[in-house]
C-alpha positions as CSV (number, residue, x, y, z in Angstrom):
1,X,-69.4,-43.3,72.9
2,X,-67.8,-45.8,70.5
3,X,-64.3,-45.4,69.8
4,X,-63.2,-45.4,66.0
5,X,-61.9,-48.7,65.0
6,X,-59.0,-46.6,63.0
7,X,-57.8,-44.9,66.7
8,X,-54.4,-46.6,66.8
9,X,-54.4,-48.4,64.2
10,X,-51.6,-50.4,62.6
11,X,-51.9,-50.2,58.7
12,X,-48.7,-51.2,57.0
13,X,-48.1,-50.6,53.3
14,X,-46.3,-52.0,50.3
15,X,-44.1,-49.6,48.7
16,X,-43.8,-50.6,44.9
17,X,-47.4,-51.7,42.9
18,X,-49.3,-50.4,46.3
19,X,-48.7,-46.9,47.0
20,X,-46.8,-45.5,44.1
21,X,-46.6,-46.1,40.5
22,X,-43.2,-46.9,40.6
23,X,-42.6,-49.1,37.3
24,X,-41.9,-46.6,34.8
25,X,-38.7,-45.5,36.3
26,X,-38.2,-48.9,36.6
27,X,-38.2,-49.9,33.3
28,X,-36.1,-46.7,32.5
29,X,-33.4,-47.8,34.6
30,X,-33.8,-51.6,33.4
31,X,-33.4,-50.1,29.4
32,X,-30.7,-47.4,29.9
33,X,-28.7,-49.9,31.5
34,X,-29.2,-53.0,28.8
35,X,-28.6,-50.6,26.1
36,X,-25.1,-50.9,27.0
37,X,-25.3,-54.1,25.3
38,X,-27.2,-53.3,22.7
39,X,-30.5,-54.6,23.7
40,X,-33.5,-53.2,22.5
41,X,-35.7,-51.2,24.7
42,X,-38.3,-53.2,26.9
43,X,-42.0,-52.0,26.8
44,X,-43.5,-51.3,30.0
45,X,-46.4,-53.8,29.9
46,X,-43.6,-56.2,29.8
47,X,-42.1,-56.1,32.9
48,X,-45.0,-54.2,34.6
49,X,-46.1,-58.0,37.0
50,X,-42.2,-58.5,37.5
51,X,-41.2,-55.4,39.0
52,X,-41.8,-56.8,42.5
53,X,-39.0,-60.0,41.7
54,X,-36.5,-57.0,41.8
55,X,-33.9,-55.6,39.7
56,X,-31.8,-58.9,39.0
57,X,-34.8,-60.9,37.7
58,X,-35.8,-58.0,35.9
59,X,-32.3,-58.3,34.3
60,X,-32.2,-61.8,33.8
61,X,-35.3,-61.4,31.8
62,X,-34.4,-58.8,29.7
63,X,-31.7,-60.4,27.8
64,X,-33.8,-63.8,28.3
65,X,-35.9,-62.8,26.0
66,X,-34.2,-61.1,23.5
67,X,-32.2,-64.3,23.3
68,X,-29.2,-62.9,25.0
69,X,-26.5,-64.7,27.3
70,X,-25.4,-63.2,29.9
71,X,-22.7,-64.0,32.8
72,X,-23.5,-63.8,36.8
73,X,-20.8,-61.7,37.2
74,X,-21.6,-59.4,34.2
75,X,-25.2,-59.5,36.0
76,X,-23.8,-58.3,39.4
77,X,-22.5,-55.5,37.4
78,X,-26.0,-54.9,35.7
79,X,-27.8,-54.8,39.2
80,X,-25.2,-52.1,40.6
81,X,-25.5,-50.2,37.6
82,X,-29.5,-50.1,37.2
83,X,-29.3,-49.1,41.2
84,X,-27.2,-46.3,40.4
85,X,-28.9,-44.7,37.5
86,X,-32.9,-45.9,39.1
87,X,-31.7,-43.6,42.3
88,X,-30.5,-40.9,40.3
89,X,-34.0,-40.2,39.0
90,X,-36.2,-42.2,41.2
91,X,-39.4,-40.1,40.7
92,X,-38.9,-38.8,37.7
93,X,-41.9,-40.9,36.7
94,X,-43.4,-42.4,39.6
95,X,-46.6,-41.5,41.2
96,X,-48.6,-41.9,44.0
97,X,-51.6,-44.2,42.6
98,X,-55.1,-42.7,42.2
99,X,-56.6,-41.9,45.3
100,X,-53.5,-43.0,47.7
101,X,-52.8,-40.0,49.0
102,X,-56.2,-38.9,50.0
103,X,-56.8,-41.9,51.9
104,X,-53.5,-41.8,53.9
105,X,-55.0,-38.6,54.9
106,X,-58.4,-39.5,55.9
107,X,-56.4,-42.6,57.7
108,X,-54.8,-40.4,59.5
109,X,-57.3,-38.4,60.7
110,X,-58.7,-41.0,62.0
111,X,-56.1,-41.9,64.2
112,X,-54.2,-44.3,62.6
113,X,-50.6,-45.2,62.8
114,X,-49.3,-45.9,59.1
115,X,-45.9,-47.6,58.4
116,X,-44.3,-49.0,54.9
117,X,-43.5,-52.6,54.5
118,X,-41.3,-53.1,51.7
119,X,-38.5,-55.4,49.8
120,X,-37.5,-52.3,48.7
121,X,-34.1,-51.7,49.8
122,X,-34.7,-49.0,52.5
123,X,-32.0,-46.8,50.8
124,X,-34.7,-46.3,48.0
125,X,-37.8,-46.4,49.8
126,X,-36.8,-43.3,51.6
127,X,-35.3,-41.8,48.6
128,X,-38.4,-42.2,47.2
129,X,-41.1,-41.2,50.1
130,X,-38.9,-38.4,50.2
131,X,-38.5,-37.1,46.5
132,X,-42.8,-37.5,46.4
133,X,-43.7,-35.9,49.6
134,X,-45.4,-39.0,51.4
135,X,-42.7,-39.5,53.8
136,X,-44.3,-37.3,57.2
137,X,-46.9,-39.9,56.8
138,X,-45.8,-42.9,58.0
139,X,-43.8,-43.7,61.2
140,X,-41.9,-46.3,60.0
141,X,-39.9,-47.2,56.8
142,X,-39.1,-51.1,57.2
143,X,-37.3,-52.0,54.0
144,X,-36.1,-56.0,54.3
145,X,-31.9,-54.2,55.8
146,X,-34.5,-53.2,58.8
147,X,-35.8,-56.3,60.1
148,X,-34.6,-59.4,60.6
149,X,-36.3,-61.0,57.8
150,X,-38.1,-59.7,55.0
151,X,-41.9,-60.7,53.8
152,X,-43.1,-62.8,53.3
153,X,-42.0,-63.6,56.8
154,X,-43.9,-62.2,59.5
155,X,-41.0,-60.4,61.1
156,X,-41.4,-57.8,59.2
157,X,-44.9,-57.0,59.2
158,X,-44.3,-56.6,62.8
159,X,-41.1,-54.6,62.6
160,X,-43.3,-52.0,60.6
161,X,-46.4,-51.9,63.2
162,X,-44.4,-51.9,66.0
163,X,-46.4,-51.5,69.4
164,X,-49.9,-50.1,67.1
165,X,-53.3,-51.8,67.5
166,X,-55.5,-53.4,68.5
167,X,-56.4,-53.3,64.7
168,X,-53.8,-54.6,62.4
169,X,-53.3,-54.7,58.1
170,X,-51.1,-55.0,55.8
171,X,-51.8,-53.5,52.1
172,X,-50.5,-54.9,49.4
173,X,-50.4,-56.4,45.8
174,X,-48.7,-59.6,45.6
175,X,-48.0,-63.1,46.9
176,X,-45.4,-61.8,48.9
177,X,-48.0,-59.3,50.8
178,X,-50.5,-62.3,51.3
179,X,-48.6,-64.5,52.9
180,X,-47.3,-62.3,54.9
181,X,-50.5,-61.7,55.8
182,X,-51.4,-65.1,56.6
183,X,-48.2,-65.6,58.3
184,X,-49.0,-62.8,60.9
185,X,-52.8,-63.9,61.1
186,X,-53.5,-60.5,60.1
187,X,-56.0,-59.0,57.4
188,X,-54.1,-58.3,54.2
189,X,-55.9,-56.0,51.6
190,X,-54.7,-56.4,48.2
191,X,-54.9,-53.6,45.4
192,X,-55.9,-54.8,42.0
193,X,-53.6,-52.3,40.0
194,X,-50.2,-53.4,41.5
195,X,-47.9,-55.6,40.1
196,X,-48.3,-59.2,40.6
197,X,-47.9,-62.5,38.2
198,X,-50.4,-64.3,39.9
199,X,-54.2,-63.0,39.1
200,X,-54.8,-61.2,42.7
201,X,-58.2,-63.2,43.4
202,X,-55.9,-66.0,43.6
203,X,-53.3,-64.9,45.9
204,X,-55.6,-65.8,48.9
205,X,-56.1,-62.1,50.7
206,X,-59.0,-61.5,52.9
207,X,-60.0,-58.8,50.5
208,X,-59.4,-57.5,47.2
209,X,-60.2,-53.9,46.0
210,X,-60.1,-52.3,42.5
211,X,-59.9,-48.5,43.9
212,X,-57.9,-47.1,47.2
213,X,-61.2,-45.2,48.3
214,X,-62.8,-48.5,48.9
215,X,-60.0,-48.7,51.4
216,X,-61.5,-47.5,55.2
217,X,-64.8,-49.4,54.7
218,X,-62.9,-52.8,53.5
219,X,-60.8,-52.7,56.9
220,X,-63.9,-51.1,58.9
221,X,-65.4,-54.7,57.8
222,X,-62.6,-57.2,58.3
223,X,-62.1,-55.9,61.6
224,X,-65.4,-55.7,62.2
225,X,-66.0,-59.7,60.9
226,X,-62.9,-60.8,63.6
């Protein structure tokens, strides 16, 4: 009998742009906290490819472009205070992405062992997996204060998957998930509805995917192809 490529599994996840919809509180926290100074409110469509730079370029960008100066310290200040009132409500808009949850359940079923891989500070991440209900499914929360370097480094893939396998993957949506891929010569999914500034056919994954379902039989065949 043939075991199931998904028994033991390592599957890590991005947090932000992968798993949940996490940009409209986001941007709620980015616009409370530049009203302060008057800015004007910043559409989501915006920011929506930035979200993954984190909450200082995000910042940065906000007065950028409404032609706004604005000192590093007075920026330091910005970053605590968007921190503060994002964790207050830090699902108050976010959800889990069509489909997500469905397939972490068919995962595993099957056997496999799921983890997060963020840049998320883990504070958050938790907060978050916690406030949405997805946190029993993964065995591991690695935000970049749990490894000793963050991704795209390799390090932390393999803080997330600890001692899973054979079958390795990281899912993702940006650069920063593809080259960690590359850097852990492991498969690295990317999801087309995350947030990335680069188009995601050209962010050099071993496969791109439009819908989570599509997920199991995209890694059945990667794994399958090594």
């Amino acid at each position: 009998m043939m075991t199931d490529c998904f028994q033991g599994a390592g599957i890590a996840f991005d947090l932000d742009g992968t798993l949940v919809d996490t940009a409209p509180d986001l941007v709620r926290a980015l616009n409370e906290v530049v009203a302060a100074d008057g800015l004007e409110n910043v559409a989501l469509n915006d920011v929506r490819a930035m979200v993954g730079r984190g909450a200082r370029v995000l910042i940065e960008r906000a007065y950028a472009a409404q032609r706004r100066k604005i000192e590093s310290d007075a920026v330091d200040q910005r970053v605590a205070d968007f921190i503060s009132v994002y964790k207050s409500g830090i699902a108050n808009l976010s959800r889990p992405f069509d489909a997500a949850v469905e397939v972490l359940e068919i995962l595993k079923a099957r056997g496999s062992r799921l983890s997060i891989c963020t840049n998320k500070p883990s504070e958050l991440a938790d907060a978050l997996l916690e406030a949405l209900e997805l946190t029993d499914y993964f065995e591991r929360i690695i935000g970049p204060d749990r490894t000793q370097a963050k991704k795209p480094d390799a390090a932390h893939f393999w803080s997330a998957v600890g001692n899973a396998g054979p079958n390795l993957a990281l899912i993702g949506d940006s650069i920063t998930d593809a080259e960690c891929g590359q850097a852990a010569g492991i498969p690295c999914v990317i999801l087309t509805h995350g947030y990335s500034e680069i188009p995601h056919q050209a962010l050099g994954a071993d496969a791109v995917i439009d819908d989570f379902r599509s997920l199991p039989d995209t890694l059945e065949k990667l794994w399958q192809d090594r």
